[in-house]
C-alpha positions in Angstrom: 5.9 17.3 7.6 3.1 19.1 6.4 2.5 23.0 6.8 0.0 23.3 9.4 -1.6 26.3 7.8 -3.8 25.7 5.3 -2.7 26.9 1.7 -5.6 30.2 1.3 -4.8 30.5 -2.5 -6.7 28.7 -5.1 -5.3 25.4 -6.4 -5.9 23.7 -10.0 -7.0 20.3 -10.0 -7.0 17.2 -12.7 -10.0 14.9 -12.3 -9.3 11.8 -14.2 -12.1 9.0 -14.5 -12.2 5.7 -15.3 -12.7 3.8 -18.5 -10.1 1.9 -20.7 -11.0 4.7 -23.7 -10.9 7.6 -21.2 -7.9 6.7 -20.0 -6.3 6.4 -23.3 -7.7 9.8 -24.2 -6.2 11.3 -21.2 -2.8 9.8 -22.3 -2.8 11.9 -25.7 -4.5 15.3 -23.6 -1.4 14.9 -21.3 1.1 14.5 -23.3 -0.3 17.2 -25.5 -0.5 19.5 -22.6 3.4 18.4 -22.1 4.6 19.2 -25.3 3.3 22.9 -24.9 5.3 23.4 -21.7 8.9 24.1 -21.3 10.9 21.8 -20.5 11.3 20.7 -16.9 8.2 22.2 -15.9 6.6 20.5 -12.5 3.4 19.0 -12.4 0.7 22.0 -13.3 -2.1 20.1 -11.1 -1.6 20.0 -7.4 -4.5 18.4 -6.8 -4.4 15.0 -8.8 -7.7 12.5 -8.3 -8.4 9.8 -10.2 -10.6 6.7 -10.0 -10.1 2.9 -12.3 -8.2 3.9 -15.2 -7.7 7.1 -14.2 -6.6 6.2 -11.0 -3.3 4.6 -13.1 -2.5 7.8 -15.1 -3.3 9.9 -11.6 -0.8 7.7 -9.7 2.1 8.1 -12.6 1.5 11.6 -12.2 2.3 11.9 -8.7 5.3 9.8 -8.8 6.7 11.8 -11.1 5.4 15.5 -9.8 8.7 17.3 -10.7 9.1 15.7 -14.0 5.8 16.5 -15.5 7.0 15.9 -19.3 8.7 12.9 -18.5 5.5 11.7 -16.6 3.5 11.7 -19.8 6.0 9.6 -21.6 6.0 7.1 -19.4 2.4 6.7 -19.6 2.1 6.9 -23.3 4.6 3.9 -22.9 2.7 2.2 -20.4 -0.7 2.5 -22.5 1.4 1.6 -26.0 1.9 -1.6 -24.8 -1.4 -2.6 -22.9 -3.3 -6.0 -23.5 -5.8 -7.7 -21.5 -3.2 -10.2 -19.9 -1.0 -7.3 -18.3 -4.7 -6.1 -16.5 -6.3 -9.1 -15.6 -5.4 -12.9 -15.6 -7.3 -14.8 -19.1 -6.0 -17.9 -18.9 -9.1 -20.7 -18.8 -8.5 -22.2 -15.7 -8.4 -18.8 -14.1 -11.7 -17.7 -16.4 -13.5 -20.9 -15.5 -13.1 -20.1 -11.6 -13.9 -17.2 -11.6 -17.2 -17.8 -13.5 -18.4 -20.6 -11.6 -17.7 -18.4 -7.9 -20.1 -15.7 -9.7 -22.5 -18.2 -10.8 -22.5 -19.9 -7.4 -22.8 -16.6 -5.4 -25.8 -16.0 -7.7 -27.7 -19.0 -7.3 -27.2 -19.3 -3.7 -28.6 -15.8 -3.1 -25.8 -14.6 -1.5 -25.0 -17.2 0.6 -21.7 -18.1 -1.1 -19.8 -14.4 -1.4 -19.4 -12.5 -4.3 -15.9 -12.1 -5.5 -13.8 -9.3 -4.7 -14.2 -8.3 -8.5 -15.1 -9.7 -11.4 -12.0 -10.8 -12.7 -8.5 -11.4 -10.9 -6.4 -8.3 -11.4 -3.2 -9.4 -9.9 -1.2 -8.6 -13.1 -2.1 -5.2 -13.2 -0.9 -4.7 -9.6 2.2 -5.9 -11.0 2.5 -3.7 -13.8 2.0 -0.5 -11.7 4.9 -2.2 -9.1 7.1 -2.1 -12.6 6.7 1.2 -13.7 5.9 3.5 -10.6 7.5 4.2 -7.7 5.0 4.5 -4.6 7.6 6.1 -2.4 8.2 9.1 -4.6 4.6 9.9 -4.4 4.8 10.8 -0.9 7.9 12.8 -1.3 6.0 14.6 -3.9 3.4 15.8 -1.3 3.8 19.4 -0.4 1.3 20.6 2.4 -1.1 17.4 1.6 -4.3 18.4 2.7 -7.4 16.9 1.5 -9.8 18.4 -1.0 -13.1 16.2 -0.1 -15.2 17.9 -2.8 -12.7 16.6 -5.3 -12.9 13.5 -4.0 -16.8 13.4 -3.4 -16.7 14.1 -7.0 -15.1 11.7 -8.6 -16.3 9.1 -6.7 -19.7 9.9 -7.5 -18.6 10.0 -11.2 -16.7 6.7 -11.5 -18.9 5.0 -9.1 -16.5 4.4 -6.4 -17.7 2.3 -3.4 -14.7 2.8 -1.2 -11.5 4.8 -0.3 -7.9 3.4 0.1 -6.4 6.5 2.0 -3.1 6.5 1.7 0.1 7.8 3.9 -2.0 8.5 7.0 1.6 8.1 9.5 2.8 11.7 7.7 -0.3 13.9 10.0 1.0 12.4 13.5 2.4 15.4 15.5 -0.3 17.5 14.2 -2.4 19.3 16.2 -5.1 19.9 14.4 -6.1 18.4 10.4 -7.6 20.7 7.7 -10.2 19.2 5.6 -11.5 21.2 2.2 -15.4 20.7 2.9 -17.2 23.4 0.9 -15.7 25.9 -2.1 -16.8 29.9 -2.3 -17.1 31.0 -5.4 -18.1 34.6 -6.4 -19.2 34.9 -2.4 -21.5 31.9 -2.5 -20.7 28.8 -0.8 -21.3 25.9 -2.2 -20.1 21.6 -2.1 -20.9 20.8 -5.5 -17.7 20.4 -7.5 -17.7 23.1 -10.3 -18.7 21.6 -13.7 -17.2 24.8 -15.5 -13.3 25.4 -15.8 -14.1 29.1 -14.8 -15.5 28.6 -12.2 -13.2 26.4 -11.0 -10.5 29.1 -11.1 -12.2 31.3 -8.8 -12.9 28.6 -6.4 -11.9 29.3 -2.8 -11.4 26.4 0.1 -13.4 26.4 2.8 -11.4 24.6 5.3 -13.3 22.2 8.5 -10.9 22.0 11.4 -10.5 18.5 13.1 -8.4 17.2 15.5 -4.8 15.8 14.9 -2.7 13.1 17.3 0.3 13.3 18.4 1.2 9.3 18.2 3.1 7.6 15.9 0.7 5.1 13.8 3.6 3.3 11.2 3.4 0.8 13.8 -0.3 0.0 13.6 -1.5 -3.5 12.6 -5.0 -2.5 12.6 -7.8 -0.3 13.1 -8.1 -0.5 16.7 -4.6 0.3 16.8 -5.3 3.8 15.8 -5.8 6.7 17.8 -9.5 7.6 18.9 -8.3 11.9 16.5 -7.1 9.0 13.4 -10.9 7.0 13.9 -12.4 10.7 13.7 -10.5 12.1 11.0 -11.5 8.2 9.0 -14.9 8.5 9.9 -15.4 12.4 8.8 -13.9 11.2 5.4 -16.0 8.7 4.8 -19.2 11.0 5.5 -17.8 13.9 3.4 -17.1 11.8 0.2 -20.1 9.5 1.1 -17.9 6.2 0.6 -16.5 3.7 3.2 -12.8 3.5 4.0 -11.6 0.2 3.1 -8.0 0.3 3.3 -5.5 2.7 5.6 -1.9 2.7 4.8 0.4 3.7 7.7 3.8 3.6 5.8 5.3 3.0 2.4 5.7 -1.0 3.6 3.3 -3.3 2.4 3.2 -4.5 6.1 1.6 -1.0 6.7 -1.4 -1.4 5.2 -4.5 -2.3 7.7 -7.4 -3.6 5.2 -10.8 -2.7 6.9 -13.3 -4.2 3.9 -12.5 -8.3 4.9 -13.9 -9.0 1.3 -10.7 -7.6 -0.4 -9.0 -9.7 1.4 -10.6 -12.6 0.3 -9.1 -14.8 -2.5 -11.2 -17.4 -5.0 
């Protein structure tokens, strides 16, 4: 369970955006980075965000926390072997749908929905169910509490539109939730993410207090199943980071996740 108290030294933090070519570039920083540290050494980056393509390296990361080196080889192996059919589905059939739902959607104003996404990405869901495991992640946590300005930030810079938040059942029992809303650097306060790696280092949280539940929610089949402290804590999210929460995960089952965007769950 996590420490109640929130941590009051300063943490590093990886940002990883999205892009096919950033991705790739963060591959070779990474395992760079790797190669320059002794062996065994645990992840250097307690705070790991990542969005798209980044989001893949970020998750690989996390599963593999205490095995930094050995984290960067398995993505360099991932990323060696990438083609288009292990992202998204390219067969014609699958093309030609897809096209003429977008067309459709366009010429109806609206009136027929847009697809989920613009191509189906079913096989990449697939490769990450190959080469990570999701449960180590959360055994990897340590005090788990969320940076929001980290988050605000790279949604803003990868243009994300919603939030999967993820492991939500490991706060019941809390009585209160910590939330990173601001940083201080230098004295000054301020909830702009630091664009300078000095600054960064000099960064202190400043922590918004919130309150916890004491119920257990791996049961939970949907939103209204949650606790009125678990609708809060969702809500304040969403208006930190400026995004809507789409998707809640109450456990490591798939059964536990309780999709609130309906147009993820649509298929074509």
């Amino acid at each position: 369970m996590p420490d109640p108290k929130p941590p009051n030294q300063p943490k590093t933090a990886i940002v990883l955006p999205g892009g096919g070519a950033r991705g790739a570039f963060q591959v070779g920083v990474l395992k760079a980075l790797a190669e320059h540290l002794p062996k065994g050494t645990i992840n250097p980056f307690p705070i790991i965000s990542g969005t798209s393509a980044g989001a893949v390296n970020a998750v690989v990361l996390a599963a593999k926390a205490r095995r930094f080196r050995v984290a960067a080889a398995e993505l360099e192996h991932v990323w060696g072997g990438f083609h288009c059919d292990h992202v998204y589905r390219t067969d014609g059939w699958t093309m030609f749908k897809s096209s003429v739902r977008w067309m459709t959607s366009i010429i109806s104003g609206g009136l027929v929905k847009f697809p989920p996404s613009m191509l189906d990405n079913s096989p990449l869901r697939a490769l990450l169910s190959r080469n990570v495991r999701f449960p180590r992640i959360q055994t990897a946590l340590d005090s788990g509490w969320l940076d929001a300005v980290a988050i605000r930030y790279t949604a803003r810079l990868g243009g994300v539109d919603g939030l999967c938040i993820m492991l939500m059942d490991v706060l019941s029992g809390l009585d209160e939730l910590h939330i990173c809303t601001a940083y201080e650097i230098d004295g000054q306060q301020t909830n702009v993410f630091p664009s300078h790696v000095d600054d960064l280092r000099r960064v202190k949280p400043i922590y918004e207090t919130v309150s916890g539940w004491k119920e257990e929610i791996d049961g939970a089949q949907s939103y209204d199943d949650l606790p009125a402290a678990a609708h809060a804590y969702l809500d304040r999210i969403a208006e930190l980071v400026g995004c809507p929460v789409d998707v809640v995960s109450v456990g490591p089952g798939r059964a536990q996740t309780i999709v609130l965007n309906e147009s993820l769950t649509q298929t074509s």
